[in-house]
MDTraj code that builds the backbone (N, CA, C; nanometers):
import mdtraj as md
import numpy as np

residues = "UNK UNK UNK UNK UNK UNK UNK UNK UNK UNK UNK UNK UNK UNK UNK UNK UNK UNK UNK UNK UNK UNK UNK UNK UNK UNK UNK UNK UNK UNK UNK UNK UNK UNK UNK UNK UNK UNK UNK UNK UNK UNK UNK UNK UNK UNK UNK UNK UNK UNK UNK UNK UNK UNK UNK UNK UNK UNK UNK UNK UNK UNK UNK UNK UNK UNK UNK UNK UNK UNK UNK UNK UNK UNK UNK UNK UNK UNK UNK UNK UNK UNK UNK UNK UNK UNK UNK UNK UNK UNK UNK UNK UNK UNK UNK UNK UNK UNK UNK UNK UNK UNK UNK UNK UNK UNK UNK UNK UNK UNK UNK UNK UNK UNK UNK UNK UNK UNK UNK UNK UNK UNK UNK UNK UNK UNK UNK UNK UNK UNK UNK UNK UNK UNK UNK UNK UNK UNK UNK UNK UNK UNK UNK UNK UNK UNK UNK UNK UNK UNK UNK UNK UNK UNK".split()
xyz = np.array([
    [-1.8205, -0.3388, 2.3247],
    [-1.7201, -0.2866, 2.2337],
    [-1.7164, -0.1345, 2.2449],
    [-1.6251, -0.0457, 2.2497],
    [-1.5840, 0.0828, 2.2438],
    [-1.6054, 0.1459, 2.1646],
    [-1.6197, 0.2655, 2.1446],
    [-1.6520, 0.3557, 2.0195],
    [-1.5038, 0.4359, 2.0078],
    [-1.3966, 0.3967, 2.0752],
    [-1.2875, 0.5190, 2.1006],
    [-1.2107, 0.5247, 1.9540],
    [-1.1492, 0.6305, 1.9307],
    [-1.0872, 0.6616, 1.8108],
    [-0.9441, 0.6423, 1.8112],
    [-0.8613, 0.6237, 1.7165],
    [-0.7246, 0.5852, 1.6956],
    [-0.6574, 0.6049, 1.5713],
    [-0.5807, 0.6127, 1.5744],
    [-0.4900, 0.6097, 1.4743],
    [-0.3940, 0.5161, 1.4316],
    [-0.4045, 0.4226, 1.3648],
    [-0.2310, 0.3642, 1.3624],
    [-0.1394, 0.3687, 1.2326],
    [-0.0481, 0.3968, 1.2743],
    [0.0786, 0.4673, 1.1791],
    [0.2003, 0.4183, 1.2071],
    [0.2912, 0.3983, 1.1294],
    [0.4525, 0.3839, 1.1353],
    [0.4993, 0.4537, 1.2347],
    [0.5661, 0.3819, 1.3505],
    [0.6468, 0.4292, 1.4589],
    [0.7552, 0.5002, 1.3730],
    [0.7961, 0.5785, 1.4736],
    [0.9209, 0.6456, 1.4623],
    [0.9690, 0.6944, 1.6310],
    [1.1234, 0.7492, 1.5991],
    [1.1617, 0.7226, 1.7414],
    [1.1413, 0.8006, 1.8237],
    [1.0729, 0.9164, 1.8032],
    [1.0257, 1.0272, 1.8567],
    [0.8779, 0.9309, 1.9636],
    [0.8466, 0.8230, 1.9206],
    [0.7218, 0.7752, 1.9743],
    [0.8016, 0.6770, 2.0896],
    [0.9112, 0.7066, 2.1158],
    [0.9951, 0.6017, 2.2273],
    [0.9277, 0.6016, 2.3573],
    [0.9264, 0.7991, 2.4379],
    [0.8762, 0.7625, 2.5731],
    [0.7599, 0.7277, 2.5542],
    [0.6888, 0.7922, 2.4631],
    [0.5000, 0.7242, 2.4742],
    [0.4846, 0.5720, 2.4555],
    [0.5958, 0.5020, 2.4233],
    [0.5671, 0.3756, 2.3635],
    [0.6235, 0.2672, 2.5099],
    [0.7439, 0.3537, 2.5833],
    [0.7592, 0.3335, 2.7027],
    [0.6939, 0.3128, 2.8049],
    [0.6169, 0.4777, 2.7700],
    [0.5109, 0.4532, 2.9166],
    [0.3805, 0.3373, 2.8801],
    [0.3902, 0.3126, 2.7849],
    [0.2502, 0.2003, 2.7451],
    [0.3490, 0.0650, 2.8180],
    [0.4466, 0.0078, 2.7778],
    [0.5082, -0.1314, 2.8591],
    [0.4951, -0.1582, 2.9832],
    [0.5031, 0.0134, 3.0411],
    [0.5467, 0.0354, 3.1827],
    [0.4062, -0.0376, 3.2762],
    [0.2654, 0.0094, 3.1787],
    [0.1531, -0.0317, 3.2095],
    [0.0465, -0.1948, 3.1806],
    [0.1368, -0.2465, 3.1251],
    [0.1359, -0.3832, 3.1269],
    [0.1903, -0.4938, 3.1443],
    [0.0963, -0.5313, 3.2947],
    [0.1168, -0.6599, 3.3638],
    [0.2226, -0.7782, 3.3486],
    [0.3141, -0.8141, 3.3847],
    [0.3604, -0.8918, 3.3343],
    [0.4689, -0.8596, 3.2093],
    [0.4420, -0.7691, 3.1355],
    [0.5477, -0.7403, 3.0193],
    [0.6966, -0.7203, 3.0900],
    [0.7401, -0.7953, 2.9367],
    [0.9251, -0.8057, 2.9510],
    [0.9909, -0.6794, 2.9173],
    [1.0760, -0.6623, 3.0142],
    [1.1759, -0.5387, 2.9548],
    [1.2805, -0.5301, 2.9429],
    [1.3699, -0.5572, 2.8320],
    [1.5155, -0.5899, 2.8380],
    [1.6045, -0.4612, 2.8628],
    [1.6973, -0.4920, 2.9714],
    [1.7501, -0.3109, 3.0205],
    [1.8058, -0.2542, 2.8925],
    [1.8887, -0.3208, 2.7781],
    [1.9561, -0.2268, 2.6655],
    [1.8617, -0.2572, 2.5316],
    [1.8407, -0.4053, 2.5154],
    [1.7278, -0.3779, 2.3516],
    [1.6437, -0.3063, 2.3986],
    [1.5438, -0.2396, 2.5098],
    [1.4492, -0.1756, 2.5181],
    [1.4883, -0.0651, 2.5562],
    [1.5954, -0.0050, 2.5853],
    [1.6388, 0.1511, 2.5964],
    [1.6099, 0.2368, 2.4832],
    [1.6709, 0.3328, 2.5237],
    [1.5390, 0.4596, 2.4263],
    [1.6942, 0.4156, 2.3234],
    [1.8224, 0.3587, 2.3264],
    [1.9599, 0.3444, 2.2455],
    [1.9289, 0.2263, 2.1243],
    [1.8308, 0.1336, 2.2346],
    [1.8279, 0.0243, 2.1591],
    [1.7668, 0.0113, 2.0815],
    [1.5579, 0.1230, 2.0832],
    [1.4762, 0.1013, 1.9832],
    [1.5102, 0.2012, 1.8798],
    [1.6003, 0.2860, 1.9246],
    [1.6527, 0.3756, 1.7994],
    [1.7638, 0.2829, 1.7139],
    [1.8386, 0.1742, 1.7603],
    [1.9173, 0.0774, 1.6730],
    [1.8321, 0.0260, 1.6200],
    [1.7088, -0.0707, 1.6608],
    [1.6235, -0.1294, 1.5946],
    [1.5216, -0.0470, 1.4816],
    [1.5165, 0.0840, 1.5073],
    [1.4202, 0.1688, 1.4074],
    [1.5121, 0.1960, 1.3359],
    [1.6110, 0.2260, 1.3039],
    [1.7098, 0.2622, 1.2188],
    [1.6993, 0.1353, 1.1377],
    [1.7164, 0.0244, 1.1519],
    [1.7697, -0.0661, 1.0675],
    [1.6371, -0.1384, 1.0278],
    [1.5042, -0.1070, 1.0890],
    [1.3929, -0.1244, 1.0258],
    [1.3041, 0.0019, 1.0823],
    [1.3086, 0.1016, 0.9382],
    [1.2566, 0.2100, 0.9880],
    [1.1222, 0.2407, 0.9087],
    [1.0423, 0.1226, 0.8538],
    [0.9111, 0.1309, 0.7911],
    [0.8319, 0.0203, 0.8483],
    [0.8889, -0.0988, 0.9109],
    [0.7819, -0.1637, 0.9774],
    [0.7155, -0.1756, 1.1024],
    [0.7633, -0.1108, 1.1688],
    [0.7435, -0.0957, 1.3246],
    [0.6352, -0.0045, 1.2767],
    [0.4712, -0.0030, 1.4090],
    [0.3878, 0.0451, 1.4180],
    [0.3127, 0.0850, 1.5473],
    [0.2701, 0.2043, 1.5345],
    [0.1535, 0.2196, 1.6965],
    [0.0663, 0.2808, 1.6840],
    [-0.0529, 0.2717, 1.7389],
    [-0.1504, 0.3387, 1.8029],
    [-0.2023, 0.4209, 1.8834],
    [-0.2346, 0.5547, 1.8142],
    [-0.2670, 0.6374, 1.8949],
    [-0.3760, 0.7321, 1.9287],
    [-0.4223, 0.7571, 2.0293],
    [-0.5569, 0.7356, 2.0442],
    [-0.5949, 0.9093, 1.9950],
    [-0.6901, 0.9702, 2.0004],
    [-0.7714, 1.0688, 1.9766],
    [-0.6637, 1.1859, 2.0876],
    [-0.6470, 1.1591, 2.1981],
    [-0.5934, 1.2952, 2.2941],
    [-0.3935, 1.2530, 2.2672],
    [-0.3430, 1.1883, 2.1574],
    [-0.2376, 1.1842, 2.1392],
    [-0.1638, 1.0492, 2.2166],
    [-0.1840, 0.9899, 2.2940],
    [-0.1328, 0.8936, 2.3593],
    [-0.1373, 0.7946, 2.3062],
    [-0.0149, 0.7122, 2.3044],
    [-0.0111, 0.6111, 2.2016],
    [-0.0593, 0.4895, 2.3405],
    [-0.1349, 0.4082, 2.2663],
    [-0.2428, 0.3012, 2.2889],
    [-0.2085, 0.1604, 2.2377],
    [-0.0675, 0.1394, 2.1633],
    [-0.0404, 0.0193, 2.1619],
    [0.0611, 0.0625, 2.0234],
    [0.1273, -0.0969, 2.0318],
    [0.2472, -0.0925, 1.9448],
    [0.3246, -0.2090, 1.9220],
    [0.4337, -0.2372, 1.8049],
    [0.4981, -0.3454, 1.7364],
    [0.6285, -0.2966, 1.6813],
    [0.7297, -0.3828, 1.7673],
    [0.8113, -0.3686, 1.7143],
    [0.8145, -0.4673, 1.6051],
    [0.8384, -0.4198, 1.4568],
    [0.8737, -0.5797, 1.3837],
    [0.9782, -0.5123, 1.2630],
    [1.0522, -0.6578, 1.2674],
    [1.1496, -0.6094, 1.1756],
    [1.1516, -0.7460, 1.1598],
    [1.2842, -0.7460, 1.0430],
    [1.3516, -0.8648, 0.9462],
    [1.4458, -0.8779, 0.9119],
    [1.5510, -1.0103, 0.8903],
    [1.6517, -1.0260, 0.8338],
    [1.6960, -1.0216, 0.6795],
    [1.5859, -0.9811, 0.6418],
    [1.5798, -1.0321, 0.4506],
    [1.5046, -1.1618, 0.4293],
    [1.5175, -1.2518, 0.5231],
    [1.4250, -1.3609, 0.4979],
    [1.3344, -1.3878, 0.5526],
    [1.3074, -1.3264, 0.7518],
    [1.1734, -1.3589, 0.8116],
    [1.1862, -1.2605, 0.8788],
    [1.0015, -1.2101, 0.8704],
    [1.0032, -1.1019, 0.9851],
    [0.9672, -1.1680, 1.1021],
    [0.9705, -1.0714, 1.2167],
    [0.9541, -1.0812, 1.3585],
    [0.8502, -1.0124, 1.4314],
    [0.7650, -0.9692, 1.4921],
    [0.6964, -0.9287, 1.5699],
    [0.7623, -0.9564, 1.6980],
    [0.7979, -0.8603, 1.7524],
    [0.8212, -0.8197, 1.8757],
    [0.7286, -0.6765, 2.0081],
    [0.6911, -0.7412, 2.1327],
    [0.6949, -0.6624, 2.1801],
    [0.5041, -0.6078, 2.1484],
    [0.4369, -0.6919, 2.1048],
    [0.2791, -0.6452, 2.0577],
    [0.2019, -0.6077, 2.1981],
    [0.1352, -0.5419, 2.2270],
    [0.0872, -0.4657, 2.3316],
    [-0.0411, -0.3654, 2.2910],
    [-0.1470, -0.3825, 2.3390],
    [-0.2660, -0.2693, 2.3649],
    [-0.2651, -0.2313, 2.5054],
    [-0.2992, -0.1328, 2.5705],
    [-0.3127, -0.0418, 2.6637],
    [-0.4844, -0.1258, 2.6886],
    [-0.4803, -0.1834, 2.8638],
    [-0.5830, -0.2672, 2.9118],
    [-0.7273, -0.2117, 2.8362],
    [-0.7079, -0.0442, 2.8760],
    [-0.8437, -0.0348, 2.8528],
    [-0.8383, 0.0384, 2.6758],
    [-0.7922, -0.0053, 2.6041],
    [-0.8761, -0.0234, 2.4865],
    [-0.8204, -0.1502, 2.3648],
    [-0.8472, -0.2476, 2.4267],
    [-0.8362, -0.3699, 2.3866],
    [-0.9718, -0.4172, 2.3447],
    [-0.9642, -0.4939, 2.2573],
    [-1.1017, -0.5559, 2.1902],
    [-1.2086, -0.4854, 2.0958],
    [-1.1267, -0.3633, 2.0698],
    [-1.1952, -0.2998, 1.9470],
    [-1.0988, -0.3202, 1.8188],
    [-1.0148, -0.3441, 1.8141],
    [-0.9732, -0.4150, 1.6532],
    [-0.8110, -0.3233, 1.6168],
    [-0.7654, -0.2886, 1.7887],
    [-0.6516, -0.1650, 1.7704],
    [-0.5030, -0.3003, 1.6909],
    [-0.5608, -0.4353, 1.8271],
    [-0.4316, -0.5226, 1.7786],
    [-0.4439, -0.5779, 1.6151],
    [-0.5319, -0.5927, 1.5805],
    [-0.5423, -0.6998, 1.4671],
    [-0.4838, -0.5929, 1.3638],
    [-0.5235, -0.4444, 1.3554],
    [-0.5261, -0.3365, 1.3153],
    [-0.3572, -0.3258, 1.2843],
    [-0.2574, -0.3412, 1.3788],
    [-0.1497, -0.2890, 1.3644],
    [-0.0626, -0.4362, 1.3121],
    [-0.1303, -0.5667, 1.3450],
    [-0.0877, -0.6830, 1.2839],
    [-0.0863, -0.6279, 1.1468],
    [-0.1897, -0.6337, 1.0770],
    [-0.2004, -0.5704, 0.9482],
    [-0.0860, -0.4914, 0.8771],
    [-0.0897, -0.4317, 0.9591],
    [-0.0122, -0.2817, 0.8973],
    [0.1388, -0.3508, 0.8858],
    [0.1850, -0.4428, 0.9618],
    [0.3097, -0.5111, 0.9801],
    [0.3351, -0.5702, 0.8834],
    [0.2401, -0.6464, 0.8769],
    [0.2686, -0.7441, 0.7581],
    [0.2593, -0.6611, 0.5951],
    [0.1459, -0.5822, 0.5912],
    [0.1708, -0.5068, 0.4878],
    [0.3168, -0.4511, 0.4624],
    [0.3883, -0.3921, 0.5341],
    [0.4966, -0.3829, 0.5791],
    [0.6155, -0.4581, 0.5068],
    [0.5710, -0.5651, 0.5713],
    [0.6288, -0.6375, 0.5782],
    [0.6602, -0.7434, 0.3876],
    [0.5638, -0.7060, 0.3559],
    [0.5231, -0.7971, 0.2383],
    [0.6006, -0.6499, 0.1428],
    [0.5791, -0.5549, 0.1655],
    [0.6898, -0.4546, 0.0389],
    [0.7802, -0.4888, 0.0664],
    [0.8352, -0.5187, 0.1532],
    [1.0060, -0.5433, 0.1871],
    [1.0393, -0.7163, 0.0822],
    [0.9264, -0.7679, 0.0494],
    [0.9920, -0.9211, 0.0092],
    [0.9834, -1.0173, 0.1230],
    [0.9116, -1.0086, 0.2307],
    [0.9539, -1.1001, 0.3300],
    [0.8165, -1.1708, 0.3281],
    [0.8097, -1.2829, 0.3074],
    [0.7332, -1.3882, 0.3294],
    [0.6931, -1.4739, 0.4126],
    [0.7148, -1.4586, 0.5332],
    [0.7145, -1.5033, 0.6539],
    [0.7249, -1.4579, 0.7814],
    [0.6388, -1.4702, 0.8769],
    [0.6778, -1.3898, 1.0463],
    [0.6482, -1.4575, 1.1278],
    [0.7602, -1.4716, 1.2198],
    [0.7138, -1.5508, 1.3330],
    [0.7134, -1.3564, 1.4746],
    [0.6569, -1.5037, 1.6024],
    [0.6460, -1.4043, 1.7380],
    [0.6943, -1.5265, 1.8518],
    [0.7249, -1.4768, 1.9623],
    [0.7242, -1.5509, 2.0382],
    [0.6184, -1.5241, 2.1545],
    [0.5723, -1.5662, 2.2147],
    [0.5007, -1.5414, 2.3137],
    [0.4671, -1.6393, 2.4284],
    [0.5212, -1.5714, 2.5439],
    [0.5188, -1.6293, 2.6872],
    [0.4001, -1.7071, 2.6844],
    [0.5041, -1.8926, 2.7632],
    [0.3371, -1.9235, 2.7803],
    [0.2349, -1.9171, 2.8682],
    [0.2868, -1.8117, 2.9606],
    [0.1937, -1.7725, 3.0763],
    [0.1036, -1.6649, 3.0488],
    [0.0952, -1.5971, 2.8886],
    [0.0648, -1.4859, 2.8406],
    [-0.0530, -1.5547, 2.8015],
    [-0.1651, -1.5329, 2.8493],
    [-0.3260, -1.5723, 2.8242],
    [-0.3732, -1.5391, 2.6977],
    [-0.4053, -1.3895, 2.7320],
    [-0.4621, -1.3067, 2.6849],
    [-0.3741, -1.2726, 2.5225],
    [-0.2776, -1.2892, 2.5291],
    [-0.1611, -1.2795, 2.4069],
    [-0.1750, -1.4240, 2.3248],
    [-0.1608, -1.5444, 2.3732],
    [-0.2049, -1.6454, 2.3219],
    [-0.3629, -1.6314, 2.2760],
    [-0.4295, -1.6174, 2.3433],
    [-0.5660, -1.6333, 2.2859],
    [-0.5997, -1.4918, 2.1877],
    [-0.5141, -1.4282, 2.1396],
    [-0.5341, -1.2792, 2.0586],
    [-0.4762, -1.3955, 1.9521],
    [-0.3668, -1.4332, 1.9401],
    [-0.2818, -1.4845, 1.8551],
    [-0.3644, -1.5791, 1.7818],
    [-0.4423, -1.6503, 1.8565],
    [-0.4997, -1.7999, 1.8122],
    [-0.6371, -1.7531, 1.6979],
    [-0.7028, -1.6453, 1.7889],
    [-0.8258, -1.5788, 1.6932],
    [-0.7838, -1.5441, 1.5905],
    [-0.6530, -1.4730, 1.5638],
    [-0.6780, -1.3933, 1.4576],
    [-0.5762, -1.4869, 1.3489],
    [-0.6047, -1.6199, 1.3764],
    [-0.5111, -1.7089, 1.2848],
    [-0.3930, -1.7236, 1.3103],
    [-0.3271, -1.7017, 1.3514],
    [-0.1803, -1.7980, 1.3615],
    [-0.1653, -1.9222, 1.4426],
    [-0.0399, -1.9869, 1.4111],
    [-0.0459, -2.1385, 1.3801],
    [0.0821, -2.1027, 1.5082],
    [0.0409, -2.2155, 1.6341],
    [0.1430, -2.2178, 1.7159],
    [0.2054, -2.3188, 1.6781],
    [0.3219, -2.3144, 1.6783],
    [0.4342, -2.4317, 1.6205],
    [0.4688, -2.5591, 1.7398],
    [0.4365, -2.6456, 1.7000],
    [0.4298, -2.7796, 1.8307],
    [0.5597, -2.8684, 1.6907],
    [0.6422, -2.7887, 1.6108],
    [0.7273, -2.9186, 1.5164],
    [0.8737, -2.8482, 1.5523],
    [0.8969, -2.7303, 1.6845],
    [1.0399, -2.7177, 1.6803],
    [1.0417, -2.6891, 1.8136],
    [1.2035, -2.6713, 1.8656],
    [1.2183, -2.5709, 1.9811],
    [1.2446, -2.4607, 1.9366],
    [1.2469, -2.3673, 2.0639],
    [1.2954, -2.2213, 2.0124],
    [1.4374, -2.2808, 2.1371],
    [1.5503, -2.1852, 2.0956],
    [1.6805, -2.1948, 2.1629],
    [1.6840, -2.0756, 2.1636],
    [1.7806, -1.9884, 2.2757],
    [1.8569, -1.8916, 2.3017],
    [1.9329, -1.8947, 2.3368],
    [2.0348, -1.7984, 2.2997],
    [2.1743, -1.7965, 2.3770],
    [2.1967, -1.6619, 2.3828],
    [2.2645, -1.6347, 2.4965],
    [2.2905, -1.4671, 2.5776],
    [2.4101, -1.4298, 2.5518],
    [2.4260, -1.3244, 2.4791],
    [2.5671, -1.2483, 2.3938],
    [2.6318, -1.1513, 2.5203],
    [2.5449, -1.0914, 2.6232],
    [2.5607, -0.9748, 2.6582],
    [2.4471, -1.0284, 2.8117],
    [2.5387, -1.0751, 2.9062],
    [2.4605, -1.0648, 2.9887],
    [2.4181, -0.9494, 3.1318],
    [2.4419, -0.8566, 3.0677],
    [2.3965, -0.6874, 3.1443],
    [2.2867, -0.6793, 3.0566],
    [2.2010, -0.7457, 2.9459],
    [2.0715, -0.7039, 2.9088],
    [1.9627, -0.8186, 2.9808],
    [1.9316, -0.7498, 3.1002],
    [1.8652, -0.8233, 3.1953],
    [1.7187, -0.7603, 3.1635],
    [1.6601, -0.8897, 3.1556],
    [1.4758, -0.8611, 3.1314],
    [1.4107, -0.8502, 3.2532],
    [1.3312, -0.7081, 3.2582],
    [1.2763, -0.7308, 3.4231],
    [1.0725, -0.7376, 3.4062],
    [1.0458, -0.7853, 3.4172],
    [0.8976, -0.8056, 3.4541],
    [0.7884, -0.7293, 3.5446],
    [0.7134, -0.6744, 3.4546],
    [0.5805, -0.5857, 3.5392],
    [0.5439, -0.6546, 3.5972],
    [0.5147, -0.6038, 3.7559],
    [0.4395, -0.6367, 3.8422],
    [0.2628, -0.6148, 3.8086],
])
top = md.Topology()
chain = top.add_chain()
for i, resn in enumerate(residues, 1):
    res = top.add_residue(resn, chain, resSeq=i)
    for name in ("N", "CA", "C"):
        top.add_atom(name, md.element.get_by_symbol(name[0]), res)
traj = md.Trajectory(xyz[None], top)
């Protein structure tokens, strides 16, 4: 376990490229070309501009982050991420927290996430720290806008 220091606090949009260059560095992460533009997380921070959260370490670099927001009736977690090397000192569970706290002044009683099922390491974060994978629905999507193409870390 690490001794490294952090901070975590309410995003804001000023934390876009640092929160950028953290996606850029994990494996496998999704990147949608317009919800994830510096246009799109400023639409999404605007219209939830107290629950979104990140982590940032001691020399200023943010070290992980959540987008989450809500409709009035369920929040969302989107987009949860630690930076490889400081994972497993308590940065994710840390900013779960802070979400839901968040999340619970707003009135919202509920959050779901989705998460890839090729995502190991994201599933097995999810499973420890209590949440309930849902085996009683599907999830459906449908594409409004197909120029928001998701591209995948190598």
């Amino acid at each position: 376990m690490s001794t490294k220091e952090y901070t975590i606090r309410t995003m804001t949009f000023e934390d876009y490229e640092g929160l950028r260059a953290l996606w850029m560095t994990i494996k496998g992460f999704g990147i949608r070309s317009i919800d994830d533009s510096k246009e799109g997380v400023e639409r999404f921070l605007k219209r939830n501009p107290d629950t979104s959260v990140v982590a940032v370490a001691e020399d200023g670099a943010i070290v992980g982050g959540i987008l989450c927001g809500h409709d009035g009736r369920r929040g969302c977690l989107y987009h949860v991420c630690v930076r490889a090397d400081h994972r497993r000192i308590g940065i994710g569970k840390a900013m779960v927290v802070h979400c839901m706290n968040a999340l619970k002044a707003e009135q919202i009683n509920k959050v779901s996430l989705i998460a890839f099922t090729k995502n190991d390491v994201g599933n097995a974060f999810w499973k420890c720290i209590g949440w309930t994978k849902r085996e009683d629905l599907n999830y459906y999507d449908f594409t409004l806008n197909e120029e928001n193409i998701t591209a995948f870390n190598q």
